[in-house]
mmCIF file of the C-alpha atoms, coordinates in Angstrom:
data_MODEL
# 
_entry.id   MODEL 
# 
loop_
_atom_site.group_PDB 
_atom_site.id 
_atom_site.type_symbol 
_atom_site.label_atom_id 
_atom_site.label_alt_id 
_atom_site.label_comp_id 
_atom_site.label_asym_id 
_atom_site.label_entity_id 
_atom_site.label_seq_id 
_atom_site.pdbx_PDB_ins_code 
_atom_site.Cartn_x 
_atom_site.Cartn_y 
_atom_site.Cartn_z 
_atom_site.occupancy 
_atom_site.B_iso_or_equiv 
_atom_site.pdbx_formal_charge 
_atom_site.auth_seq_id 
_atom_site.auth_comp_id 
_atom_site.auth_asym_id 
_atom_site.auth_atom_id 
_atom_site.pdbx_PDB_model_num 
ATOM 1  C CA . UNK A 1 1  ? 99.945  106.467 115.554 1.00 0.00 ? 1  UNK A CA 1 
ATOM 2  C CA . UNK A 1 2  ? 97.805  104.285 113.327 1.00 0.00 ? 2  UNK A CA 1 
ATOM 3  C CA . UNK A 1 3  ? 99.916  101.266 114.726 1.00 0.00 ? 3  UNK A CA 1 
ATOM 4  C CA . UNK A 1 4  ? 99.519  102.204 118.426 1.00 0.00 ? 4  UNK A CA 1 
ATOM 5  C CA . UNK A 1 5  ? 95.852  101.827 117.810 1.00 0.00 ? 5  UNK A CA 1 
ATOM 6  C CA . UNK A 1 6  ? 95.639  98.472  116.112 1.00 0.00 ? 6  UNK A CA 1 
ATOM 7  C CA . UNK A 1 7  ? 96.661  99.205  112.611 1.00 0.00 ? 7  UNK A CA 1 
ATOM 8  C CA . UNK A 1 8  ? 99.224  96.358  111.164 1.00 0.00 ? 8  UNK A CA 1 
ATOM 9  C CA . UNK A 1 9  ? 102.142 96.566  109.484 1.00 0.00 ? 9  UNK A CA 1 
ATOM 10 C CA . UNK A 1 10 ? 100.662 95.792  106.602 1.00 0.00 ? 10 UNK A CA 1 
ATOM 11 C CA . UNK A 1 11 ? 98.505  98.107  106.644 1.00 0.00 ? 11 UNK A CA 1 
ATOM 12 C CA . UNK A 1 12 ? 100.606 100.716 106.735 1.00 0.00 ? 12 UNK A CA 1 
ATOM 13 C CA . UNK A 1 13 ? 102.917 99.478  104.216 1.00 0.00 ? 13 UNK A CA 1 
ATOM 14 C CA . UNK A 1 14 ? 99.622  99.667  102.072 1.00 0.00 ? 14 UNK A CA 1 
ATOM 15 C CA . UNK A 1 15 ? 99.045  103.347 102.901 1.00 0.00 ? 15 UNK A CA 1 
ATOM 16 C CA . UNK A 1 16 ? 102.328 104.699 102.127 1.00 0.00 ? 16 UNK A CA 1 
ATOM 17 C CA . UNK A 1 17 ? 102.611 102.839 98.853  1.00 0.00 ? 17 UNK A CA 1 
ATOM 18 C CA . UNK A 1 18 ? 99.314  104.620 98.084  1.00 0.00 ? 18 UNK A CA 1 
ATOM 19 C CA . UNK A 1 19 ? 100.002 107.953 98.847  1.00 0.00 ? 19 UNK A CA 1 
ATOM 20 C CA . UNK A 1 20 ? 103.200 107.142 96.812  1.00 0.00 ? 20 UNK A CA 1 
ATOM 21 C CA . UNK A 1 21 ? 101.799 105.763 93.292  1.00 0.00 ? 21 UNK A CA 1 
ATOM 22 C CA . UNK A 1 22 ? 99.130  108.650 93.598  1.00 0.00 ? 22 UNK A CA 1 
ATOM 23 C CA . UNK A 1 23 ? 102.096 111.850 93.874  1.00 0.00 ? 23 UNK A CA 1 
ATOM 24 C CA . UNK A 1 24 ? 103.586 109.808 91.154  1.00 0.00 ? 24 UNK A CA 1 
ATOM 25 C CA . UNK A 1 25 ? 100.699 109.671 89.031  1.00 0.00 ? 25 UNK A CA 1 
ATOM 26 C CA . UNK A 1 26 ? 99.851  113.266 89.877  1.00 0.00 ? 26 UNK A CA 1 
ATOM 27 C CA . UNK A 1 27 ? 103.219 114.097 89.000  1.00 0.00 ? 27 UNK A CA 1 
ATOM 28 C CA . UNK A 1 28 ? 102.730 112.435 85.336  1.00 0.00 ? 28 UNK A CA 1 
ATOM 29 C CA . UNK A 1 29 ? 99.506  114.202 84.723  1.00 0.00 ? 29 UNK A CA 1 
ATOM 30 C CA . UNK A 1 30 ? 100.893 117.131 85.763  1.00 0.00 ? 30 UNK A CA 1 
ATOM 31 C CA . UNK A 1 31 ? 104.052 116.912 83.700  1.00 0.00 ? 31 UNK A CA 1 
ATOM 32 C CA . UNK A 1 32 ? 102.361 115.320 80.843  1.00 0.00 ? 32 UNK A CA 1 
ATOM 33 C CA . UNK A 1 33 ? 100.135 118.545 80.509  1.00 0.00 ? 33 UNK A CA 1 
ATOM 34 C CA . UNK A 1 34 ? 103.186 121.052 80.923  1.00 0.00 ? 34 UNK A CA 1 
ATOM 35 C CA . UNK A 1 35 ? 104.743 118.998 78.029  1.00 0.00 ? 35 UNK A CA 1 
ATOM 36 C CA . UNK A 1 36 ? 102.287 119.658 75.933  1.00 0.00 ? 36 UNK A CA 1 
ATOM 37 C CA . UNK A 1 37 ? 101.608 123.616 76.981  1.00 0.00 ? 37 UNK A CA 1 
ATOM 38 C CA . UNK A 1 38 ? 105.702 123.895 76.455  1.00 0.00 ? 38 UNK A CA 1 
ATOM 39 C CA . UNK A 1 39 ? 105.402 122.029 73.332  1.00 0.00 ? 39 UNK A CA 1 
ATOM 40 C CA . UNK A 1 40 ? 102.202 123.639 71.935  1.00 0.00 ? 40 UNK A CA 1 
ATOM 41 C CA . UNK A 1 41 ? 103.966 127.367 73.181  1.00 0.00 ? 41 UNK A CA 1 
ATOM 42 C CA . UNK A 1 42 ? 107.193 126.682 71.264  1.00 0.00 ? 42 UNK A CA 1 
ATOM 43 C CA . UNK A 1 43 ? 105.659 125.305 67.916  1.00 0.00 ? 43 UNK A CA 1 
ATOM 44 C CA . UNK A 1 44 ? 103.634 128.528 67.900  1.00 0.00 ? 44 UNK A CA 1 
ATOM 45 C CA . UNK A 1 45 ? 106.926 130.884 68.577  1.00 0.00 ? 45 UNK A CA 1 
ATOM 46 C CA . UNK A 1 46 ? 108.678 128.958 66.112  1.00 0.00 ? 46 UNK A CA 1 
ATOM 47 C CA . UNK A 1 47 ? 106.688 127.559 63.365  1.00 0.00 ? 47 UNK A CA 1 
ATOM 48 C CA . UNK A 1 48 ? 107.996 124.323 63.877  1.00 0.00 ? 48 UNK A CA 1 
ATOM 49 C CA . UNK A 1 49 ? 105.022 121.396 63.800  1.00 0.00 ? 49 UNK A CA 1 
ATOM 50 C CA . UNK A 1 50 ? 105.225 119.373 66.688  1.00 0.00 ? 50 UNK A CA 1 
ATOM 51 C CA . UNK A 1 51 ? 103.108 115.621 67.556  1.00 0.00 ? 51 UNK A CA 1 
ATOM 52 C CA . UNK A 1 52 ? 103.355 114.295 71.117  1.00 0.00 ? 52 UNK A CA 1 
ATOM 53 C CA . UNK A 1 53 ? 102.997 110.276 70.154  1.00 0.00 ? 53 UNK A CA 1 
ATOM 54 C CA . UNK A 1 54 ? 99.949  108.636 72.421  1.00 0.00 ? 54 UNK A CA 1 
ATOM 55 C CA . UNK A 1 55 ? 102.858 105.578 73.486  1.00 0.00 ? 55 UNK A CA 1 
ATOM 56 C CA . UNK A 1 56 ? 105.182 108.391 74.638  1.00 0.00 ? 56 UNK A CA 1 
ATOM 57 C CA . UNK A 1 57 ? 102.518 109.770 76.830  1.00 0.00 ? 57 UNK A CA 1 
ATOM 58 C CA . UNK A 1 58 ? 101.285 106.403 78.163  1.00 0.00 ? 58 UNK A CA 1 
ATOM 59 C CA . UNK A 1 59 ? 105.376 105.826 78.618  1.00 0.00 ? 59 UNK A CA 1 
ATOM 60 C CA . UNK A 1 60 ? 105.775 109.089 80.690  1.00 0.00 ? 60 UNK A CA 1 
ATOM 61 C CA . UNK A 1 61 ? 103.025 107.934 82.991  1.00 0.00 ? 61 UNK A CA 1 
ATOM 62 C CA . UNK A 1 62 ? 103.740 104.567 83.555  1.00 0.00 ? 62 UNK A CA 1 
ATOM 63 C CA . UNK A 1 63 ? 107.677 105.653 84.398  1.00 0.00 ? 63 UNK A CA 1 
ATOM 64 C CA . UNK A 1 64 ? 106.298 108.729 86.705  1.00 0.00 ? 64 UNK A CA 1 
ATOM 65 C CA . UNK A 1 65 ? 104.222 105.818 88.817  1.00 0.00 ? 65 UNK A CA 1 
ATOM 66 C CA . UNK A 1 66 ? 106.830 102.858 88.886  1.00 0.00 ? 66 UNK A CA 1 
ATOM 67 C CA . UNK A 1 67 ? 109.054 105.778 89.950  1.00 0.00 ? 67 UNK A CA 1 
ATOM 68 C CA . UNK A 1 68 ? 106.687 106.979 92.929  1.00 0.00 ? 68 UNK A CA 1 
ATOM 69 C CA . UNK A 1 69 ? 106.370 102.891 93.800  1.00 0.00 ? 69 UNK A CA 1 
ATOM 70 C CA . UNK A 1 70 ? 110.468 102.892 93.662  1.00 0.00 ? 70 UNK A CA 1 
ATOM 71 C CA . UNK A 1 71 ? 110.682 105.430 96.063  1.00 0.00 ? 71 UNK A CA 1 
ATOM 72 C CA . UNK A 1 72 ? 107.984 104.848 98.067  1.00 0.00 ? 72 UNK A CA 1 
ATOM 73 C CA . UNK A 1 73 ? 108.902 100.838 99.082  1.00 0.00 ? 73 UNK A CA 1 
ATOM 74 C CA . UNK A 1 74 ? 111.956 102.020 101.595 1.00 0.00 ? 74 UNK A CA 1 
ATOM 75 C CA . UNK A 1 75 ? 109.875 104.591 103.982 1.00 0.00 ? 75 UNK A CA 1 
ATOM 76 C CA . UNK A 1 76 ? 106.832 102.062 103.289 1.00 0.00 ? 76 UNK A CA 1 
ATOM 77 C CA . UNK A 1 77 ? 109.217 99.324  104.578 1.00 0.00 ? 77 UNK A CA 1 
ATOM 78 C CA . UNK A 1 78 ? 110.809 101.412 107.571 1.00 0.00 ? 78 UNK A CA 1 
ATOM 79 C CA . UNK A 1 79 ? 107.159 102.431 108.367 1.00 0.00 ? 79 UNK A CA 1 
ATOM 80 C CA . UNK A 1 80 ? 105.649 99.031  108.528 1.00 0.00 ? 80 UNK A CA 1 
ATOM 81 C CA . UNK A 1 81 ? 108.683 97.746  110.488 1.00 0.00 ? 81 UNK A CA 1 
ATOM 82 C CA . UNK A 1 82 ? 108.882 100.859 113.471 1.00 0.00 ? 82 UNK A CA 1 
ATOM 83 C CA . UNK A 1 83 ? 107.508 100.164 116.775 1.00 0.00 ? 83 UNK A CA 1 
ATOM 84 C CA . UNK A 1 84 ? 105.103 102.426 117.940 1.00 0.00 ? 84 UNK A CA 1 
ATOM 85 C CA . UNK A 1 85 ? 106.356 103.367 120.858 1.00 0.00 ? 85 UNK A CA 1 
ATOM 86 C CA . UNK A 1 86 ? 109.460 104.200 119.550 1.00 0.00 ? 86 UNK A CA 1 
ATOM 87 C CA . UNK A 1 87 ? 108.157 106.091 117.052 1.00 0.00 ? 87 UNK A CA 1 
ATOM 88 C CA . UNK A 1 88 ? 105.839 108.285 119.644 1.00 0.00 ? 88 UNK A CA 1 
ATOM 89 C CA . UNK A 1 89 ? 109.124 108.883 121.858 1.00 0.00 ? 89 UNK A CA 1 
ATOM 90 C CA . UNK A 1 90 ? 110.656 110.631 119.276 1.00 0.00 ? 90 UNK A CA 1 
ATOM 91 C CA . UNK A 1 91 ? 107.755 113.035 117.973 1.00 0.00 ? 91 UNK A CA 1 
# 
């Protein structure tokens, strides 16, 4: 729709890839803090000491978002490169 009203391919390209770093990034937040719950719930249970390393959380963030850009380039790409009319036909 965006493209039947003026939008370019570009454009859209940008929009996907930023809805796509931001789920990833949302989705290393969000599994950064369940880490740490799980980890902080199963030192208490057990007794066992556990440290969560600043790099490793850093690492886990920085893989979650090069992992929403990986798999957001190809329906980025197919996005940017659809005609708009075809793409209307078929909704």
């Amino acid at each position: 729709i965006r493209m039947a009203v003026g939008a370019h391919g570009r454009d859209i390209l940008l929009q996907f890839l930023v809805e796509a770093v931001t789920l990833g990034c949302l989705g290393g937040v969000l599994g950064i803090g369940l880490g740490y719950a799980a980890s902080e719930i199963i030192s208490r249970l057990t007794d066992w000491p556990t440290t969560i390393p600043l790099f490793m959380v850093f690492l886990s963030f920085t893989f979650s978002a090069v992992i929403g850009i990986a798999f957001g380039l190809y329906p980025a790409w197919k996005a940017a490169a659809l005609n708009p009319i075809d793409a209307l036909r078929y909704e």
